[in-house]
C-alpha positions in Angstrom: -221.6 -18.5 62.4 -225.1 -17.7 63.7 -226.7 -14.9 62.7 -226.7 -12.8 66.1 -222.7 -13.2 65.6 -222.7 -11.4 62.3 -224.6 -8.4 63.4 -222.0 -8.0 66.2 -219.2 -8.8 64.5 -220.8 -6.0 61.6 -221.4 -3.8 64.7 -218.2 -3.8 66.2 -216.7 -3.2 62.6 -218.7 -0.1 61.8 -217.8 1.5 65.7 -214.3 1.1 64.3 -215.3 3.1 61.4 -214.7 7.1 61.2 -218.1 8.7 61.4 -216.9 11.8 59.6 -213.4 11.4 58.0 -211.9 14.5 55.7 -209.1 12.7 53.2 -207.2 15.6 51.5 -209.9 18.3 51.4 -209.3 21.7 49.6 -211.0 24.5 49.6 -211.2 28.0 47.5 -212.4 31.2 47.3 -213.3 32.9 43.9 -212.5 37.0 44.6 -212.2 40.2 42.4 -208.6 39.4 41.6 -208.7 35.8 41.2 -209.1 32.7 42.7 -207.7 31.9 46.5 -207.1 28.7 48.2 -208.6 28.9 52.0 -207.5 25.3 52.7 -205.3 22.9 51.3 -205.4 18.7 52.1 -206.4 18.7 55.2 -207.3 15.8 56.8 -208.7 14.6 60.3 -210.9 11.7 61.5 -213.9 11.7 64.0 -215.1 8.5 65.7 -218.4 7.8 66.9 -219.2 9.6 70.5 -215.5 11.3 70.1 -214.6 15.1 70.3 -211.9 16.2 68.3 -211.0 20.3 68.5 -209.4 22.1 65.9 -207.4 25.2 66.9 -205.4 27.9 65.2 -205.2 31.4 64.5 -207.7 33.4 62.9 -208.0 32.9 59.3 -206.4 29.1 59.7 -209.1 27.7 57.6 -210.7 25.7 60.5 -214.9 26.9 60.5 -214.2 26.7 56.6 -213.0 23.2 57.0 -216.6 23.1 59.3 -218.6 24.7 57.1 -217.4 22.5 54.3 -218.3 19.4 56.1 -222.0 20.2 56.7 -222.3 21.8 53.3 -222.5 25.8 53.9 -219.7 27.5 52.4 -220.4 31.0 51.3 -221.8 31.1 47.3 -218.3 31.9 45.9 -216.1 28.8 48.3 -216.2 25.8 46.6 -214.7 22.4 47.8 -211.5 22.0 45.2 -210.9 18.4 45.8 -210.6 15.8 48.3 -213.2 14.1 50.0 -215.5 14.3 53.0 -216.6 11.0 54.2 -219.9 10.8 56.3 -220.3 6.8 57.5 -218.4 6.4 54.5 -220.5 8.4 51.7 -218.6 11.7 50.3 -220.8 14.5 50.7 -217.7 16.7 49.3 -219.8 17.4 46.0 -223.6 16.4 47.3 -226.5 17.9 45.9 -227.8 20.5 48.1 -230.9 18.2 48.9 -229.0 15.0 50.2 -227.3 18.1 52.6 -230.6 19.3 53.6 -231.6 15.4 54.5 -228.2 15.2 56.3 -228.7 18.6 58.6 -230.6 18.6 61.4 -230.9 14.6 61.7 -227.3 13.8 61.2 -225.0 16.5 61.4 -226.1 19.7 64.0 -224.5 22.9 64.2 -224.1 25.4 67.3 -223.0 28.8 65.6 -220.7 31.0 67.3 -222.5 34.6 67.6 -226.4 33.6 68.8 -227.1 37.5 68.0 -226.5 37.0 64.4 -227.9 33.5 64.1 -230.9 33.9 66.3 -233.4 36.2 64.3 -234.1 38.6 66.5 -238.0 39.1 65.6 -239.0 35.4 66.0 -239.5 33.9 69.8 -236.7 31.4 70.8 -240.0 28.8 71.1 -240.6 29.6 66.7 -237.0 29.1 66.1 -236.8 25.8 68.3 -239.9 25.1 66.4 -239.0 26.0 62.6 -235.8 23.2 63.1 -238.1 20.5 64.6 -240.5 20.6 61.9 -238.3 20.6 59.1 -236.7 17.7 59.8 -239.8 15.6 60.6 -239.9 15.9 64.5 -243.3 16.2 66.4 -243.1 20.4 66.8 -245.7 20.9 69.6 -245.5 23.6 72.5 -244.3 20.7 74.8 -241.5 19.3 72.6 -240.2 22.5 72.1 -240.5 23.4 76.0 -238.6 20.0 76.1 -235.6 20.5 74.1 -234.8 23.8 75.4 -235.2 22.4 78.7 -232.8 19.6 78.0 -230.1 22.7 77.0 -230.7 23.9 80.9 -233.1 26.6 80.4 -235.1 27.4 83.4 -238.8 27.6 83.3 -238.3 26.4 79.6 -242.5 26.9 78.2 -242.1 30.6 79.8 -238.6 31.3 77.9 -240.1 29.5 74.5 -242.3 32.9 74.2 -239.8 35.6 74.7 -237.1 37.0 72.0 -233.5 36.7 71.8 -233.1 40.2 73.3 -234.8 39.3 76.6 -231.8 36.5 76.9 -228.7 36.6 78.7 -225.7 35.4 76.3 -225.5 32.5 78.2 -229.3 31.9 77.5 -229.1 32.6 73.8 -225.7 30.3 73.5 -228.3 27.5 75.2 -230.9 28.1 72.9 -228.7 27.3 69.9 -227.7 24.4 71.9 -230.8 23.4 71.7 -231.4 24.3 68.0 -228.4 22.0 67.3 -228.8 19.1 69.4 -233.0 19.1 68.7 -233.0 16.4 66.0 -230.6 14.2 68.0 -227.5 14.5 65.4 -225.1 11.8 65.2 -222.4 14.9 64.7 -222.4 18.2 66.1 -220.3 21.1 64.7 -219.6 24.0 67.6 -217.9 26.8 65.9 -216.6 29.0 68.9 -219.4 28.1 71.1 -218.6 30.2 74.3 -216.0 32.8 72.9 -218.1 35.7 73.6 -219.0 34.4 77.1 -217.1 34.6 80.6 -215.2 31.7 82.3 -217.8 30.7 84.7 -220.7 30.6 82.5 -218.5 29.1 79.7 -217.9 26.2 81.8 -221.5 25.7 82.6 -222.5 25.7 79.0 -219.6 23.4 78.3 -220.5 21.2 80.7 -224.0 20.7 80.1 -223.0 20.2 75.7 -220.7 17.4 76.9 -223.7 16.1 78.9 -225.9 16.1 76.3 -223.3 14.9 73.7 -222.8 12.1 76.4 -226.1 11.1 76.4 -227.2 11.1 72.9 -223.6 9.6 72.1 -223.2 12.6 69.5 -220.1 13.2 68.3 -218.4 17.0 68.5 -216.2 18.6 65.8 -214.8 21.9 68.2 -213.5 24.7 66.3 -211.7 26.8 69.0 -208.9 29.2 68.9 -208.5 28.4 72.7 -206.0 25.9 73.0 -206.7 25.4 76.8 -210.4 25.1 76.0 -209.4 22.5 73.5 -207.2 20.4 76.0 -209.6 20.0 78.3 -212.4 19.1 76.3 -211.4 17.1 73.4 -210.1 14.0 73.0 -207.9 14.7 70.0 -206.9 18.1 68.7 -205.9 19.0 65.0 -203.7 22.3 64.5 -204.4 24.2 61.6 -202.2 26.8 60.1 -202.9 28.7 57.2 -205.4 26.6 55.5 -202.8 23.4 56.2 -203.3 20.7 59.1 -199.5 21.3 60.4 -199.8 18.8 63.7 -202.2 16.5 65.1 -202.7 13.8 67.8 -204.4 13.1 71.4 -205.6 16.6 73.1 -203.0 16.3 76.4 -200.0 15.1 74.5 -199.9 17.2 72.0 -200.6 20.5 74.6 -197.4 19.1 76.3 -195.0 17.8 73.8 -195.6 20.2 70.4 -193.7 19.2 67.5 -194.9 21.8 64.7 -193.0 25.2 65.5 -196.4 26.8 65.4 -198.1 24.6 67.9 -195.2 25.6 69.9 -195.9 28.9 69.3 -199.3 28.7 70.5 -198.7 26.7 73.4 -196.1 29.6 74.1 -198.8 32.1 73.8 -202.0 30.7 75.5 -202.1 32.5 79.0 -202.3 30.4 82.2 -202.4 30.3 85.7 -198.5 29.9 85.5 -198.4 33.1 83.4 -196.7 35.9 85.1 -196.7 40.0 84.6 -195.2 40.8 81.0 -191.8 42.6 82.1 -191.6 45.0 78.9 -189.9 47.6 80.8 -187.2 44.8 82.3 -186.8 43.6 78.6 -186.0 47.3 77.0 -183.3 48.1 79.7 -186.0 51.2 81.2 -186.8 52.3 84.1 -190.4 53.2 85.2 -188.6 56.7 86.2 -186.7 57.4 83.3 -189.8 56.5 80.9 -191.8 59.1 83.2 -189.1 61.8 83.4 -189.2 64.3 80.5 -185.3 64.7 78.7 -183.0 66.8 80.6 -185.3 67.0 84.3 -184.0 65.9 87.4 -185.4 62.4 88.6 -188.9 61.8 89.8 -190.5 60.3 92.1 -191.4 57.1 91.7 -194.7 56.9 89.3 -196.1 54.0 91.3 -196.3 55.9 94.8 -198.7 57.9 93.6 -202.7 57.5 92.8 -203.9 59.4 89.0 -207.3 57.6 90.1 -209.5 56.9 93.0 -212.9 55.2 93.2 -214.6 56.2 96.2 -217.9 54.8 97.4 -219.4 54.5 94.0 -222.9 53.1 93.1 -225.4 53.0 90.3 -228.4 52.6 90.5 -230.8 52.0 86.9 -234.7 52.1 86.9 -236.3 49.6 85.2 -239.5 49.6 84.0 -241.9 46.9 85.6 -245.1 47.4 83.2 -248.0 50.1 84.0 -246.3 52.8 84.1 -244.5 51.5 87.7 -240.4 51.0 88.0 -238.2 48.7 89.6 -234.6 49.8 91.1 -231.9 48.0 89.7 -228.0 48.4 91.4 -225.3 47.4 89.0 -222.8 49.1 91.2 -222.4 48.7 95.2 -220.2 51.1 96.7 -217.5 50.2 95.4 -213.9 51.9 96.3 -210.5 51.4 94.9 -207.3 53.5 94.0 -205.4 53.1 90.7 -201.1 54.5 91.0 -200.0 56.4 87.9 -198.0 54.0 85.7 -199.8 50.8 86.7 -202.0 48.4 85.7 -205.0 47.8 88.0 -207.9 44.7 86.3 -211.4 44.4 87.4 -212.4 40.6 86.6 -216.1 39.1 87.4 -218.9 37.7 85.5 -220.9 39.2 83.0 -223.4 41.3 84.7 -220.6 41.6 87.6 -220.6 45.9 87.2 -217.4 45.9 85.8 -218.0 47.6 82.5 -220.4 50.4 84.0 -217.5 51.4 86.4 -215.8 51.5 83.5 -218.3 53.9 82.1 -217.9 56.3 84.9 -214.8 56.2 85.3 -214.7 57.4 81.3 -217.7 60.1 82.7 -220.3 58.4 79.9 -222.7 57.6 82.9 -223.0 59.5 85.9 -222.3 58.1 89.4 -226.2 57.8 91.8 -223.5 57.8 94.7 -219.8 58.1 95.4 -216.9 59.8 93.3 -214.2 59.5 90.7 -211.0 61.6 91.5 -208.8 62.0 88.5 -205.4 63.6 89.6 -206.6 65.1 92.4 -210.1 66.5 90.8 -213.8 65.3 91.6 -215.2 64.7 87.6 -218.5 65.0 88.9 -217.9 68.7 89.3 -216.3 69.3 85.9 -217.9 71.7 84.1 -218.2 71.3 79.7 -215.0 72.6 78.7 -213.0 70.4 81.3 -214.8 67.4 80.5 -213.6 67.7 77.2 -209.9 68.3 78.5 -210.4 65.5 80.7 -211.3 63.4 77.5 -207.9 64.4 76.1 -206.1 62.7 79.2 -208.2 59.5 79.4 -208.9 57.0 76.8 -210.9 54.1 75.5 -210.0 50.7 74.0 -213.6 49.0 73.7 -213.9 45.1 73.1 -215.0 44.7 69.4 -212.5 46.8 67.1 -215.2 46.6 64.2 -217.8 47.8 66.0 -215.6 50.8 67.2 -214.3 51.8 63.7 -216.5 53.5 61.7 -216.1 51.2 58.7 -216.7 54.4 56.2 -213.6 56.1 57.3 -210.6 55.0 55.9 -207.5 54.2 59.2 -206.0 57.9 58.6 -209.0 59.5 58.9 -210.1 57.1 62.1 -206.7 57.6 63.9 -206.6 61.6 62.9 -210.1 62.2 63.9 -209.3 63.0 67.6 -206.6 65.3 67.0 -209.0 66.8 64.5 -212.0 67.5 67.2 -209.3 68.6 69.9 -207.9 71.1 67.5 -204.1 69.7 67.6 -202.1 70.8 65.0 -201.8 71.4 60.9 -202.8 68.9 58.2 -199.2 68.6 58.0 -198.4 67.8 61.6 -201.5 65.8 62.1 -200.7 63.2 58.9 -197.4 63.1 60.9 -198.5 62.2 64.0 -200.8 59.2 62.8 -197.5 57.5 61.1 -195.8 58.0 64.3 -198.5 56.0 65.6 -198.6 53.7 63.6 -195.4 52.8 63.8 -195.4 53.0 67.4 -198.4 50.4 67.6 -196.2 48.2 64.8 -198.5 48.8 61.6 -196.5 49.6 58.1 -197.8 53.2 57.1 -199.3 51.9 54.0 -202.0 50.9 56.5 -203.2 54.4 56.5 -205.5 54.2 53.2 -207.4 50.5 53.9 -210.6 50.6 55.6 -211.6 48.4 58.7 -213.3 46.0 56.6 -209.3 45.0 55.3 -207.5 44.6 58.2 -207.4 41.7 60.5 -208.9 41.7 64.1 -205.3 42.2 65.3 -205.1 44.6 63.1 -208.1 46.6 64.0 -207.5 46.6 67.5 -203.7 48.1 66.9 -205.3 50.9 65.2 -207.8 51.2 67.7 -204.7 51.2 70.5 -203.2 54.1 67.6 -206.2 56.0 68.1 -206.2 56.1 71.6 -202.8 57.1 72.0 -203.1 60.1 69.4 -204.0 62.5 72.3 -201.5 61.1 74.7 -203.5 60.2 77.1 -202.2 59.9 80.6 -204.8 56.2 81.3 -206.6 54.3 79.2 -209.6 52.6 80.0 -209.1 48.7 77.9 -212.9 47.1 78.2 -212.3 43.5 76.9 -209.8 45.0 74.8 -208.3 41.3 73.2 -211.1 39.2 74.4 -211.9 38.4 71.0 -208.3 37.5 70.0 -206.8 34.8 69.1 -203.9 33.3 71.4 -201.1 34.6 68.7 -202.7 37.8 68.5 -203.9 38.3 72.3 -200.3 37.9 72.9 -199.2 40.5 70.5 -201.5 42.9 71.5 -200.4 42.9 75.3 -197.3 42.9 75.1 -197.6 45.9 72.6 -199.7 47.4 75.7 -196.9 46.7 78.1 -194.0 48.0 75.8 -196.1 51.5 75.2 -196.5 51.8 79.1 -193.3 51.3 79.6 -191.9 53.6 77.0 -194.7 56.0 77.9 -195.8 55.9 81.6 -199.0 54.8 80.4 -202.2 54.1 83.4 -204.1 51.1 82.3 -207.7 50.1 84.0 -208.3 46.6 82.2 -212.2 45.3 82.1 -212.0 41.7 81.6 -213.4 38.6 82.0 -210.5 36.4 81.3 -208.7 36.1 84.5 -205.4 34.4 82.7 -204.9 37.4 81.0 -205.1 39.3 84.0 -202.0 37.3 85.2 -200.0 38.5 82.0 -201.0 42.2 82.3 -201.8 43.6 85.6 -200.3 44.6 89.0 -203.3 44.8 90.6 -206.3 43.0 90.5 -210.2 44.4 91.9 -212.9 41.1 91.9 -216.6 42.3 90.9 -219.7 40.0 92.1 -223.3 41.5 91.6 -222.0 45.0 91.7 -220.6 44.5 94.8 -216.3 44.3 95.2 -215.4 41.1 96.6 -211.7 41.3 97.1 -208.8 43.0 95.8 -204.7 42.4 95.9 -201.8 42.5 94.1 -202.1 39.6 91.3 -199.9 37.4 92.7 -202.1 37.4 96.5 -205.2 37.3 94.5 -203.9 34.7 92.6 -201.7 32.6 94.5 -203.9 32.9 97.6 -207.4 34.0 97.1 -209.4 34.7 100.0 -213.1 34.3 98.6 -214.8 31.4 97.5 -215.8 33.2 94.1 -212.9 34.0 93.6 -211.4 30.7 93.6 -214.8 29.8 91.7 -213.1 32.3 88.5 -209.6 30.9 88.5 -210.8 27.5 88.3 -213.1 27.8 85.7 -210.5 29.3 83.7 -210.3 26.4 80.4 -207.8 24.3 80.5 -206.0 26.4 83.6 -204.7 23.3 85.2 -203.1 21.6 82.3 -201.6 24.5 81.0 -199.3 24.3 84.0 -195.4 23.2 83.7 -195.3 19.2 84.8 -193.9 20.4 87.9 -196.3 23.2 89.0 -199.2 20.5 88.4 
């Protein structure tokens, strides 16, 4: 045997080889009241230039099992036992210098939220910078314009000198690309890369990592709670469920032959293009009448005939400023028209940037219309004086996108969920402290809930007491701006069909600002499309759906992740 034919037969050997390969890993936290195990033998094995995805719920144990492997669990998680095997060496209990060898060179990590791992008073260029120089890579003005030209960032020595805050999220999510993938890692951990971003840049930044991966022949541990994401990205997936790997296997077959109840469940739950509208009222045996009609009144008329809210002609126009003293217009809002029927559901879907949200804010009377009008039940809101803004504030309602961030974390979920009824001057202390368990029970929390703070709930949780809240003044329509975007499937599902059952039950008007357009097929009965501020087409779901009429349109249902494959065998 020459010795050419032992280095390839040694070659071929080590491509058989794992790159990383986790044997029987646990994990634990050490808290006030003891210690807790966050993961418990897991196990999973990446090849060279493969992508394996791991999905669950929030709280599964998957970016611990992440953060384990490239050495940055929190000061009190500690790896319990097992091993982590990079090319063969366990890093499970390495010295903190062999990890700081390993990151950057060999393992790379793309973050999930760029606002909180991007510092916000260094320029992208420093940052891009900071990671090539302390890993040994030349750190000039040109490599750095290079790398974060190679994550697709346009005029890339321009963009090196601005801050994070002069990014779109799609920018900052390719400048930690970029960050990650600067050293040329042999693995690259994405936590969440796109969670916070809308389908059709999502896909482009997807894209253009599996490009990149491609190229370098980097290998990709995806931590996801997007199961469609997950399918059509990853080669293999691994399901985790509290802190234990439950099921694993190749990406397509396991999406469409689960074996673990609980990837059934979340096959179940993830939304699709085959989704269709959540039937709550069908299921509870209610009409839309009888929920509307108060006891002992004759019948109604039908809720549906009749519009609570119309849209007319509405723009907005912002000026920016454009340096020495001079400004710049800037429309976020076209003249835009649409009606909304009393008891429906009506979703406005488009990109970030689309206009969406600031209808949304007009609609709630936080911004005031340049051009055009709102009528609420018959009555321009431009022309509402003080004290009937206020009563109008009793009768429509807010569900914003991050519970957390809407909670103020000092108050403790009584005190959050009592607060409106409080400022509107409703009722007793008695009558009050009865109304929020009424909610509570009503949006499916035990009442015990009432004395934790937002910091001890889950994100499903916070969001249900964010639904409480809104409902405390009985509000005739609520305004639901990205209201489970940041949900996982198990919980996303949860939380809309809670929506749909407290519609039923309550003749509720829901005007639903999202991005995800397979949720729109679970919730609404109507659906308005938003391009640059403009409205590009509007329908019932299933036209918009089934047959859309505008090439962006089609553009958003097919970048939806995963859209196809999450179809029955027979529908695709």
């Amino acid at each position: 045997m020459t010795t050419s034919d032992v280095t390839i037969q040694e070659a071929g050997t080590l491509a058989d080889l794992p790159l990383l390969e986790i044997r029987d890993l646990a994990i634990s936290f050490k808290t006030g009241s003891g210690e807790v195990q966050a993961v418990r033998n897991a196990h999973l094995a990446i090849m060279p230039g493969e992508t394996v995805a791991i999905v669950g719920e929030s709280g599964s144990g998957k970016s611990t099992t992440a953060l384990a492997a490239i050495g940055l669990l929190p000061g009190n998680g500690r790896v319990a036992g097992g091993q982590i095997l990079l090319d063969g060496e366990d890093i499970a209990q390495a010295s903190e210098k062999r990890m700081i060898e390993l990151r950057g060179n060999t393992i790379g990590m793309v973050p999930q939220d760029p606002m909180s791992n991007l510092n916000p008073v260094w320029k992208i260029g420093d940052q891009v910078k900071e990671t090539l120089k302390a890993n040994g890579r030349p750190s000039g003005p040109d490599d750095v314009a290079q790398v974060l030209a190679q994550a697709g960032l346009p005029d890339a020595a321009r963009r090196a000198k601005q801050y994070p805050h002069e990014f779109s999220g799609g920018m900052r999510q390719r400048a930690l690309i970029a960050i990650g993938l600067s050293c040329q890692p042999r693995l690259l951990i994405a936590d969440e890369p796109t969670s916070a971003l809308d389908v059709t840049v999502q896909r482009q930044i997807l894209d253009h990592l599996e490009r990149m991966t491609s190229e370098l022949g980097t290998s990709v541990l995806l931590i996801t709670h997007d199961l469609g994401l997950a399918a059509e990205r990853a080669d293999k997936v691994v399901v985790m469920y509290r802190g234990n790997v439950v099921e694993a296997g190749p990406s397509l077959e396991l999406l469409q032959n689960p074996q673990h109840p609980y990837t059934q469940r979340l096959v179940a739950s993830a939304p699709s293009l085959a989704s269709r509208r959540i039937q709550a009222a069908k299921e509870l045996g209610v009409s839309t009448t009888e929920v509307l009609a108060p006891a002992g009144a004759a019948a109604v008329e039908p809720a549906m005939t009749k519009d609570v809210l119309q849209v007319q002609n509405l723009s907005k126009v912002f000026k920016l400023r454009a340096g020495f003293g001079k400004s710049t217009d800037f429309t976020a809002v076209d003249d835009v028209s649409f009606n909304v029927k009393r008891g429906t559901t009506t979703a406005i879907v488009g990109e970030s940037g689309s206009g969406k949200s600031t209808v949304a804010q007009m609609v709630l009377n936080l911004l005031e219309p340049t051009s055009g009008k709102i009528i609420f039940d018959g009555v321009d809101t431009s022309a509402l004086n003080s004290k009937e803004i206020f009563a109008f504030r009793r009768r429509v309602q807010p569900i914003f996108q991050d519970p957390y961030g809407s909670l103020d974390p000092m108050y403790n979920i009584y005190r959050t969920i009592e607060e409106p009824l409080r400022v509107h001057k409703i009722g007793d202390k008695a009558s009050r402290e009865k109304k929020v368990r009424e909610l509570l029970d009503q949006v499916s929390l035990p009442q015990s809930t009432m004395q934790r703070y937002p910091n001890e709930l889950s994100g499903g949780q916070r969001q249900r007491v964010a639904i409480a809240r809104a409902l405390a003044l009985d509000p005739e329509v609520i305004i639901c701006d990205e209201a489970v975007s940041a949900l996982d499937v198990l919980v996303q599902a949860q939380v809309l069909n809670l929506l749909a059952e407290l519609q039923s039950r309550l003749g509720l008007t829901y005007l639903f600002i999202t991005h995800d357009l397979a949720v729109v097929r679970q919730i609404a009965d109507h659906v308005c499309v938003m391009e640059k501020g403009k409205l590009v087409e509007t329908g019932s779901t299933d036209d918009v759906f089934d047959a859309p009429q505008r090439d962006y349109t089609q553009a958003l249902l097919h970048a939806i992740p995963g859209a196809r494959l999450m179809l029955p065998p027979e529908v695709a």
